[in-house]
C-alpha positions as CSV (number, residue, x, y, z in Angstrom):
1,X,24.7,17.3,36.8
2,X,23.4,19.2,39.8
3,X,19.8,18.2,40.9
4,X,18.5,22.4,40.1
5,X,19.7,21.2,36.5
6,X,18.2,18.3,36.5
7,X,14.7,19.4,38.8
8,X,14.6,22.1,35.2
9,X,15.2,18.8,32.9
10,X,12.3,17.1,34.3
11,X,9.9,20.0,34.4
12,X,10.9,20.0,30.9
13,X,9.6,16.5,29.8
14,X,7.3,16.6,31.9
15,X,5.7,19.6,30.2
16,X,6.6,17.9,26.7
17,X,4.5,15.2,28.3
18,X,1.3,16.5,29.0
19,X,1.6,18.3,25.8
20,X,1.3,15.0,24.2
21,X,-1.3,13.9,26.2
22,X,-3.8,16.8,25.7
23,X,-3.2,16.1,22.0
24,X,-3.6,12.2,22.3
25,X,-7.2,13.0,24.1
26,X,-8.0,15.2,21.4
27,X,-7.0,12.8,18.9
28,X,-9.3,10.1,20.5
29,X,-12.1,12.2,20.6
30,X,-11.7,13.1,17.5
31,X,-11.5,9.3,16.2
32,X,-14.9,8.8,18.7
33,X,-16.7,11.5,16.7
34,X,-16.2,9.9,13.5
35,X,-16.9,6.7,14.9
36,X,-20.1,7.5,16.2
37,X,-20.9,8.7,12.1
38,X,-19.7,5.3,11.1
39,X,-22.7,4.3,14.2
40,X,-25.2,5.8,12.9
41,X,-25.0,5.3,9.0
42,X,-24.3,1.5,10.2
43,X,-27.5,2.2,12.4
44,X,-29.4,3.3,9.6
45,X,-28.6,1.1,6.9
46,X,-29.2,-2.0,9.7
47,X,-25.7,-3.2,9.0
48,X,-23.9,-5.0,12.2
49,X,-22.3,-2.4,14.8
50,X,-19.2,-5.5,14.9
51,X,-17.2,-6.0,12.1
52,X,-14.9,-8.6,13.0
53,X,-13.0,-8.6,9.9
54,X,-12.3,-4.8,9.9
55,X,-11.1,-5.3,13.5
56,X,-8.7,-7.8,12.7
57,X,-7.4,-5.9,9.9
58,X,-7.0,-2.5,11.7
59,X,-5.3,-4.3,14.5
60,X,-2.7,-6.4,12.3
61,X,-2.3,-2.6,10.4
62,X,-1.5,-1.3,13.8
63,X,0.7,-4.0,14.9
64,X,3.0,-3.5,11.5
65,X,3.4,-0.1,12.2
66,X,4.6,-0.3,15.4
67,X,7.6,-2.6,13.6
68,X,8.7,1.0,12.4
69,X,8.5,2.5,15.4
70,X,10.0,1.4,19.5
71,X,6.0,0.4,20.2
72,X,5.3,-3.0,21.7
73,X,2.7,-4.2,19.3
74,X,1.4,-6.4,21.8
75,X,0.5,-3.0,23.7
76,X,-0.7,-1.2,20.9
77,X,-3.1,-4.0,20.3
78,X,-4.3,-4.1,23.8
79,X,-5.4,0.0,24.0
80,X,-7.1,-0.3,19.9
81,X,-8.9,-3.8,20.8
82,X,-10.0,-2.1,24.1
83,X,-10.8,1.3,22.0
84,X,-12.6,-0.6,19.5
85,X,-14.7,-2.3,22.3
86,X,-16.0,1.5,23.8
87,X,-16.8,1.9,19.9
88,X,-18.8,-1.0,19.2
89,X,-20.8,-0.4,22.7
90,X,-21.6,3.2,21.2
91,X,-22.6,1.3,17.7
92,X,-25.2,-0.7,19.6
93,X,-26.4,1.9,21.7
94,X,-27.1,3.7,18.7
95,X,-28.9,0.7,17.4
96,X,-31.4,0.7,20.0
């Protein structure tokens, strides 16, 4: 493979790439948009901004999926607990 073949290969993915993660960003926003509706009904209704037990289940829902896909679960776990965390601080902003 000569490196002009392979420079065009990597411009390639690396397009592919950022494709993904414009869509990924748009995704989480999404996701923080409805969460913040889930904050303020949860606001209104004076019901906690934590639910632990929802948490746990999303997480061991995530977890199992990544057993059909090539994600680490431990991973996945560690970007949803810390996503969950950023939604949970917007809750209780909300509450205040």
């Amino acid at each position: 493979m000569t490196n002009q073949l392979a420079n065009k290969q990597l411009l390639e993915a690396r397009q592919k790439i950022d494709e993904i993660d414009s869509k990924l960003i748009e995704t989480l926003d999404e996701r923080f948009r409805l969460t913040w509706d889930v904050g303020l009904l949860k606001a209104e209704n004076k019901l906690d901004p934590l639910d632990k037990v929802r948490e746990a289940e999303k997480l061991a829902k995530l977890r199992s999926l990544c057993n059909k896909n090539t994600l680490n679960p431990d991973f996945i776990e560690e970007i949803f607990s810390r996503i969950m965390e950023e939604v949970v601080k917007n809750h209780q902003s909300i509450e205040r």
